[in-house]
N, C-alpha and C positions, 0 to 999 in steps of 0.2 A: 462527505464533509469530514477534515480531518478538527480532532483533538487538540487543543489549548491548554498548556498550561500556565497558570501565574501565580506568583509569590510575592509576598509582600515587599514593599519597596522602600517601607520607613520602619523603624525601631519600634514606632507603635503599632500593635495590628493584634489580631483577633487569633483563637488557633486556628479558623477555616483558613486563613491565608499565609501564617507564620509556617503551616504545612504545607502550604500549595494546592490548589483546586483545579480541576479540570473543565473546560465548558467547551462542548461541541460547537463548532464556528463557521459557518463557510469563509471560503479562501480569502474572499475579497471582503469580510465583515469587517468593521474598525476594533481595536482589539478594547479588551475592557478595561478601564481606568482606575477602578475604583473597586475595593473587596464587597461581594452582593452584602455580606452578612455587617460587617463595623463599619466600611468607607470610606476606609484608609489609602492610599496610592497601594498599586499592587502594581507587578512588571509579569509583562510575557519570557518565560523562561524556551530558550533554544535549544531542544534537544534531538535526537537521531530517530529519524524515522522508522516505523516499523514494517517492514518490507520483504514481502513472503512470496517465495519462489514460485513461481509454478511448476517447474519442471519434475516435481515429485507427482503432480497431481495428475500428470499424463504419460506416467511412463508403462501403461501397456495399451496394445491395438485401441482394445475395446472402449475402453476410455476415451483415450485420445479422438474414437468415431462418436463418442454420446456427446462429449460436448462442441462436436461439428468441425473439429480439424482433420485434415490428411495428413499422415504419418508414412513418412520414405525410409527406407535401409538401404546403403549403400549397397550394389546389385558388382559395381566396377568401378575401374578409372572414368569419371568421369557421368555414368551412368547411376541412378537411384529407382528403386522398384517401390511399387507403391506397397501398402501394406495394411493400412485404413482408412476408410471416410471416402471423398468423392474424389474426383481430380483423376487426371492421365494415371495409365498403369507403369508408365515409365518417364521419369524425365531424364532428358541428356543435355551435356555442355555443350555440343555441337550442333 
């Protein structure tokens, strides 16, 4: 469930919402109206997602076997050699 956040939406309001407050939501929740604390109008602010790569978190064999992937190295043209986890010890384009 991602994080919410909202700010007040009229001149009058409280500091929990003049600062903006956070509320854990599911995606499909209706969003909240009103500041919990005065109850005041308050508005959902749109801001950028925080979105964390994985690709750091699998970069050796071993790793990439504990948490249940196969990891290839390119072997050729065309050709990839296995290197961890299950699956073929070769996969080809052909």
């Amino acid at each position: 469930m991602p994080f919410y956040t909202y700010l007040c939406a009229t001149e009058d309001c409280c500091d929990y919402c003049q600062n903006g407050f956070s509320i854990l939501q599911r995606i499909n929740a209706e969003p909240v109206l009103y500041c919990p604390e005065c109850g005041y109008k308050v508005k959902k602010v749109i801001s950028a997602p925080n979105v964390v790569s994985g690709k750091a978190h699998l970069t050796t064999d071993k790793t990439a076997q504990q948490k249940g992937f196969t990891k290839y190295k390119r072997a050729g043209k065309g050709v990839y050699e296995k290197t961890a986890g299950k699956g073929p010890k070769y996969i080809s384009g052909d």
